[in-house]
N, C-alpha and C positions, 0 to 999 in steps of 0.2 A: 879306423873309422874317420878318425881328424881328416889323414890326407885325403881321402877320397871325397870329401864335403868340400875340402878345400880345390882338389881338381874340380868337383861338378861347377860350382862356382864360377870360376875360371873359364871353366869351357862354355856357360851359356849366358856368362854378360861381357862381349867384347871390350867392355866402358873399363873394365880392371886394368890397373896397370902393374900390380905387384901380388906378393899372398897377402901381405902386414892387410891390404883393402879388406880383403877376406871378413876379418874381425868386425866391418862395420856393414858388413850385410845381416842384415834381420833374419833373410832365409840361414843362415848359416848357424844362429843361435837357438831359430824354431827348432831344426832338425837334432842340433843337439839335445837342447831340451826336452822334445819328443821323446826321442831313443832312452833317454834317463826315467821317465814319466810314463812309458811304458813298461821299461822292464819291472816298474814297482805296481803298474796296474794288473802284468800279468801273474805278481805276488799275492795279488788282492792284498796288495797295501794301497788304498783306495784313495785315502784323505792325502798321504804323500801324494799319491799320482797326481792327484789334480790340482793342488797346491802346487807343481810345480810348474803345472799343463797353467795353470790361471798366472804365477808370476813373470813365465816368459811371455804370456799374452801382455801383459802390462809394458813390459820391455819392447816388445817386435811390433805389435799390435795383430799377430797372428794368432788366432784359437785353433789349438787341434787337440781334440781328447785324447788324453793320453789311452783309451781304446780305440784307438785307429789302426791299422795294419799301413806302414807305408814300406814300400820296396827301395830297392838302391837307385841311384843317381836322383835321386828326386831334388826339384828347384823349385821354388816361388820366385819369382821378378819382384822388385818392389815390397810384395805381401802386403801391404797396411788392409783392414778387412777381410784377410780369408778366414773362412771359416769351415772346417774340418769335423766331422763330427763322429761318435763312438763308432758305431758300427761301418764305418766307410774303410773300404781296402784297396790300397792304388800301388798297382806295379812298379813296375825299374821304368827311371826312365822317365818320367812324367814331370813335364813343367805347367803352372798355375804362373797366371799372373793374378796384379793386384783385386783385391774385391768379387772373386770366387768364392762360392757357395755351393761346398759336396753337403747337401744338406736332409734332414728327415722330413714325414709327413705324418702328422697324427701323433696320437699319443701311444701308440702300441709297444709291445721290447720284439725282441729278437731284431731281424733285419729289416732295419728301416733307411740306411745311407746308399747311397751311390758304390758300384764297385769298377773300379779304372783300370783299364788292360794298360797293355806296355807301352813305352814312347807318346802316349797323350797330349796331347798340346791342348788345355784350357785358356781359352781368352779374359781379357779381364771384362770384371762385373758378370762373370756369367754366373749361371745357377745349375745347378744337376740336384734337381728334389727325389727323393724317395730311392727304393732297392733297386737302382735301375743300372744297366750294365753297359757300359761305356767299351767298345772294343778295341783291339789292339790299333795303334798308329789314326785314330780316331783325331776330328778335331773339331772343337766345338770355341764356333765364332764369339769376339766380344758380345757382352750384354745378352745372349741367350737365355733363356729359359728350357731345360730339356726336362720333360717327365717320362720319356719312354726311352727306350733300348736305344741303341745309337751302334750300328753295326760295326765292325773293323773292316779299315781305311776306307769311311766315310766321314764328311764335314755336316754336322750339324749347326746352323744359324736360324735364327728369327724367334721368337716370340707367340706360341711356343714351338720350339724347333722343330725344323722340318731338315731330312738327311737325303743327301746327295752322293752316289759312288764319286769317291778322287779320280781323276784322272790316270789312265794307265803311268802315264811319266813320274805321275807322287806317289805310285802305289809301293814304290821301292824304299822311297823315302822315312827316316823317323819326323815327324812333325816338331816333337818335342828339341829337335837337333835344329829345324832350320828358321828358329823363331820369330817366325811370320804371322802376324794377325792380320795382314790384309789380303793376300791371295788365298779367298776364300770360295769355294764353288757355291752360285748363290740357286738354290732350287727353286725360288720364288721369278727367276728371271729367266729360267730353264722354260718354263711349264708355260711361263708370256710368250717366252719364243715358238713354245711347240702350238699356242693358240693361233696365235700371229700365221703362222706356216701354214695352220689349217684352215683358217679362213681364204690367204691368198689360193690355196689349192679350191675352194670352195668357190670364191668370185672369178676362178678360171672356167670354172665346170657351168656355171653360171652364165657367166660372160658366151660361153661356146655354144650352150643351150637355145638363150636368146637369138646368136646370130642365126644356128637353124633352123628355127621355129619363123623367122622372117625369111627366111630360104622358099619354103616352104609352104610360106602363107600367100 
């Protein structure tokens, strides 16, 4: 397990220059700490679990319950603010940046978190509230707020989000591998352009209207 935290690391902050760095990444002590913190939640050894889940929060400044389901290669950037909560389940593969929020709605049990397909690229400050299902190779722009589904390889941005198919050329791509917060497809400037486009078609029709109506007159 070590080595493989220790490759994910490696592989998605270029800034490393050795393994010994390894040791002062927070992501690297959450994830352990998790995996310990869980195997005693799925004990229902309850008060261990999250005595352990609260004392690495103190250390990393990351919360994540130790009923979480997280998969392999998982990374946070930075982490200071994330917050992970019981019922949330996130595949292989999936990088958060700082001040992410996989979070619940309400006071109800059963499933109330966010569930994260594979290869995910969360931006930072963003939000995923409620049971909501995040698809494979997905990406959801900084500062977002998402309460609905979020198809796979679509980008989710805005407030609250709105989802755009990727590009055929990033449809191949993992997001979570090419750690980009700014080459984002923005839907909000899609939908200005398809206005835009139908007005000019409209002051053509318009325009042609006019000149043979004085043809004619």
């Amino acid at each position: 397990m070590l080595k493989d935290l220790i490759r994910v690391v490696k592989e998605k902050d270029p800034a490393i220059k050795g393994n010994a760095e390894v040791l002062l990444y927070p992501s690297f002590w959450a994830t352990i700490s998790h995996r310990v913190a869980h195997h005693f939640y799925k004990k229902k050894h309850y008060f261990i679990a999250r005595f352990i889940s609260q004392f690495s929060r103190m250390l990393t400044g990351i919360e994540i319950h130790p009923g979480a389901k997280i998969g392999k290669g998982f990374f946070i950037d930075h982490g200071m603010g994330v917050v992970i909560g019981e019922t949330c389940e996130i595949g292989d593969n999936v990088l958060l940046y700082q001040g992410v929020t996989l979070g619940g709605t309400g006071k109800g049990t059963g499933k109330r978190h966010p569930t994260i397909g594979n290869n995910v690229m969360i931006g930072s400050g963003a939000k995923v509230l409620g049971p909501v299902m995040i698809g494979d190779n997905a990406k959801i722009g900084a500062g977002s707020v998402v309460v609905k589904d979020v198809p796979a390889h679509t980008t989710a941005v805005g407030v609250p989000a709105r989802c755009t198919l990727q590009p055929e050329e990033e449809q191949n791509k993992k997001p979570s591998d090419e750690l980009d917060q700014l080459k984002l497809s923005d839907p909000v400037s899609r939908d200005l352009k398809e206005i835009s486009d139908r007005i000019k078609v409209i002051e053509k029709i318009l325009m042609q209207k006019e000149k043979y109506n004085r043809k004619i007159g």
